[in-house]
C-alpha positions in Angstrom: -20.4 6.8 14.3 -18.9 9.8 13.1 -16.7 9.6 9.8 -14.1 11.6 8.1 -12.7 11.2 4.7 -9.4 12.5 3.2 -7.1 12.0 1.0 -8.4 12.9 -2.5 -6.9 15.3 -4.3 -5.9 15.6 -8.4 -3.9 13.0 -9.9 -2.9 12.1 -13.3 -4.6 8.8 -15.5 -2.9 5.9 -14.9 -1.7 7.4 -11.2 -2.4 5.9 -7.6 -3.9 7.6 -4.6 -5.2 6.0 -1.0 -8.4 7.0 0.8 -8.9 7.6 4.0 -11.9 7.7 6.4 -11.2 7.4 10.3 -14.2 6.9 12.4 -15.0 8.3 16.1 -17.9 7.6 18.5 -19.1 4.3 17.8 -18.2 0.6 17.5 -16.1 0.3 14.5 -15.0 -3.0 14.7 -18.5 -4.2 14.7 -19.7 -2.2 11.5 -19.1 -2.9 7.7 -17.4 -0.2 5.9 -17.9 1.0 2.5 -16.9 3.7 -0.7 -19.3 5.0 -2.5 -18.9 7.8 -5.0 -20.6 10.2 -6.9 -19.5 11.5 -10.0 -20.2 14.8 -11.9 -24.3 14.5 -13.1 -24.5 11.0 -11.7 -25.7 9.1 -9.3 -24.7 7.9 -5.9 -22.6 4.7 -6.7 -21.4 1.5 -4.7 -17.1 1.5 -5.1 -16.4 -1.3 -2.3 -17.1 -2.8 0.9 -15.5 -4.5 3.7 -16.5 -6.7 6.1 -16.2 -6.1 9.9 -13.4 -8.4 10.5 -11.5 -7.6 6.8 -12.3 -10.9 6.0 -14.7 -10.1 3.0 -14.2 -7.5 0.7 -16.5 -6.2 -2.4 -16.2 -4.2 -5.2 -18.3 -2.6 -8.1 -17.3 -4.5 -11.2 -15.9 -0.8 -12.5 -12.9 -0.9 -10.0 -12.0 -4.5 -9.4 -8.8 -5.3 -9.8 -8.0 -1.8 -9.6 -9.0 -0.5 -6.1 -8.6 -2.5 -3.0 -10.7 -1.8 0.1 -8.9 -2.7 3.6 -9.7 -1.1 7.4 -7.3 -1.3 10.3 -9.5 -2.1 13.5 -6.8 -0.8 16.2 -6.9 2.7 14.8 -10.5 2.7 13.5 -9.9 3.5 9.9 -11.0 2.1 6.5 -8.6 2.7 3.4 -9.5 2.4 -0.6 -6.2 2.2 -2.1 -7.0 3.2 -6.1 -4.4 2.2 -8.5 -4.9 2.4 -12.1 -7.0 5.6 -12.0 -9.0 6.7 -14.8 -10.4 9.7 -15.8 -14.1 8.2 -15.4 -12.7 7.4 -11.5 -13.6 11.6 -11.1 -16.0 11.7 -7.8 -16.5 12.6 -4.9 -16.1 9.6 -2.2 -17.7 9.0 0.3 -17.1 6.5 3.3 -20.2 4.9 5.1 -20.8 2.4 8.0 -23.4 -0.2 8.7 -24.7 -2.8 10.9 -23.8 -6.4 9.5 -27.0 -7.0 10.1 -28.4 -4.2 7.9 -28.8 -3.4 4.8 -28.8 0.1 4.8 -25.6 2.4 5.3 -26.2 4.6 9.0 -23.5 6.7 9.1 -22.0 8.6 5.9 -19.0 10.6 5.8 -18.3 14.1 4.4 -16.8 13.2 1.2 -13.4 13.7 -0.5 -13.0 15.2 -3.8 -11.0 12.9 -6.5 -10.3 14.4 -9.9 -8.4 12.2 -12.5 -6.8 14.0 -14.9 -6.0 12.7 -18.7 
């Protein structure tokens, strides 16, 4: 499956933004989606993940109750709404797909660029 992420961009500290990552070319419905991220001289890092259904949802301890991960199986996208952003939330994000059955992530997307300012 082919992803694309948007909707990063620079937003102040305490400030909200909403991912984006629509998928083409494969069986969306079927797959769970996550956010990762990777921030300036770190590593790769797990944000949140979604079931296929919606039913289930997961998130890295640094973003609960802050970020909320959602998809939309009719138009083939996954979301990460971020409230609550910090400076530390700085990354680059990526959106990734899977087999339920799997553990490892298939399909990556390009990546959008999130910068929180303080």
């Amino acid at each position: 499956v082919q992803l694309q992420a948007s909707g990063g961009g620079l937003v102040q500290a305490g400030g909200s933004l909403r991912l984006s990552c629509a998928a083409s070319g494969g069986s969306f419905s079927s797959y769970v989606m996550g956010w990762f991220r990777v921030a300036p001289g770190k590593e790769r890092e797990f944000v949140a993940s979604i079931s296929w259904s919606g039913s289930s949802t997961y998130y890295a301890d640094s973003v609960k109750g802050r970020f909320t991960i959602s998809r939309d199986n009719a138009k083939n996208t996954v979301y990460l709404q971020m409230n609550s952003l910090k400076p530390e939330d700085t990354a680059v994000y990526y959106c990734a797909a899977k087999d339920r059955r799997t553990v490892t992530y298939h399909d990556w997307g390009q990546g959008t660029e999130l910068t929180v300012s303080s």
